[in-house]
N, C-alpha and C positions, 0 to 999 in steps of 0.2 A: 504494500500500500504506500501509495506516496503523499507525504505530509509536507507541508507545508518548509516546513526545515531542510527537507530533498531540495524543493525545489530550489531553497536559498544555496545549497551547497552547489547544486549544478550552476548557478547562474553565476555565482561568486567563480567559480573556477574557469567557466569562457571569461567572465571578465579578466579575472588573471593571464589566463592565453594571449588575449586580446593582448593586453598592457605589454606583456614577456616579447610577443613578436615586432610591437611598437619601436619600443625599447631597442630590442635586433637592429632592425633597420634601420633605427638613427642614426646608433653606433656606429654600422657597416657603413653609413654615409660620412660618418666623421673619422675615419679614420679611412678614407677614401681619401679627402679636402687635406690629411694631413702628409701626405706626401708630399718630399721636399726633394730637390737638387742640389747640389751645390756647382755655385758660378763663379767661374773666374777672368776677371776684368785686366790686362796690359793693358795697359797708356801711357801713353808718352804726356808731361806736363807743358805746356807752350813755351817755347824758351828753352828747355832742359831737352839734352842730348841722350839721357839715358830713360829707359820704358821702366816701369812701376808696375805691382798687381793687387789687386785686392780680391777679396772672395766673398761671397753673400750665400745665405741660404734661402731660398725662396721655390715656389710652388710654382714657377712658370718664367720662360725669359723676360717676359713682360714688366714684371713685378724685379725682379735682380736689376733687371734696364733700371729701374726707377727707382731703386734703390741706390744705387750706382750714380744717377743725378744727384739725389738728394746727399750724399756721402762727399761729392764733389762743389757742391754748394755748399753747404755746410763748412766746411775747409776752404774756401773760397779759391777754389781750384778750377782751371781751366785744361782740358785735358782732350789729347790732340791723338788721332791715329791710335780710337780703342778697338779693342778686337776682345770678345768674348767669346767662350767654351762653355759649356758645361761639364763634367765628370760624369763618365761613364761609369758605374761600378762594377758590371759585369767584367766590360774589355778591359777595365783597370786602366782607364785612359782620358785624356782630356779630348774633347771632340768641340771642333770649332761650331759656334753657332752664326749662321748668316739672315743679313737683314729682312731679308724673304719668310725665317721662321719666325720672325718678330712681330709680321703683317698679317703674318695666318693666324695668328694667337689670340687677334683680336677680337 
């Protein structure tokens, strides 16, 4: 026979399901978005003969690019003939990124 109390137990436990697979999916979504790269910047400074590097960690060339502004403003730096890479991890390598994968990203 089903009472009253069944029913709160079945319905309490979809709702639990409910919540649990919610919950799932968030997660699987934020730790999707937390995938990073690491980018690295040579530049030459205007005026100065010798190239410079810096490195950023960031989720997309996009964002390292403007990071990379802002790191050079910030320092009040003007910076001449830069060339960015990203890190491969697998090839164990730095792999050149060109301005074409900058436009596509947007």
């Amino acid at each position: 026979m089903r009472t009253y109390f069944n029913f709160l137990d079945e319905k309490s436990k979809i709702i639990g399901n409910i919540f649990l697979s919610r919950v799932c999916s968030y997660m699987k979504k934020d730790e999707e978005s937390l995938s990073v790269n690491d980018y690295r910047f040579n530049y030459r400074q205007t005026g100065d003969e010798l190239f410079s590097e810096r490195h950023f960690s960031a989720p997309n060339p996009i964002v390292a690019r403007q990071m990379f502004d802002l790191a050079c403003k910030k320092d009040d730096l003007v910076a001449d003939e830069v060339d960015m890479a990203v890190w491969n991890r697998w090839a164990n390598r730095w792999e050149e990124v060109s301005t074409e994968e900058l436009s596509d990203t947007d």
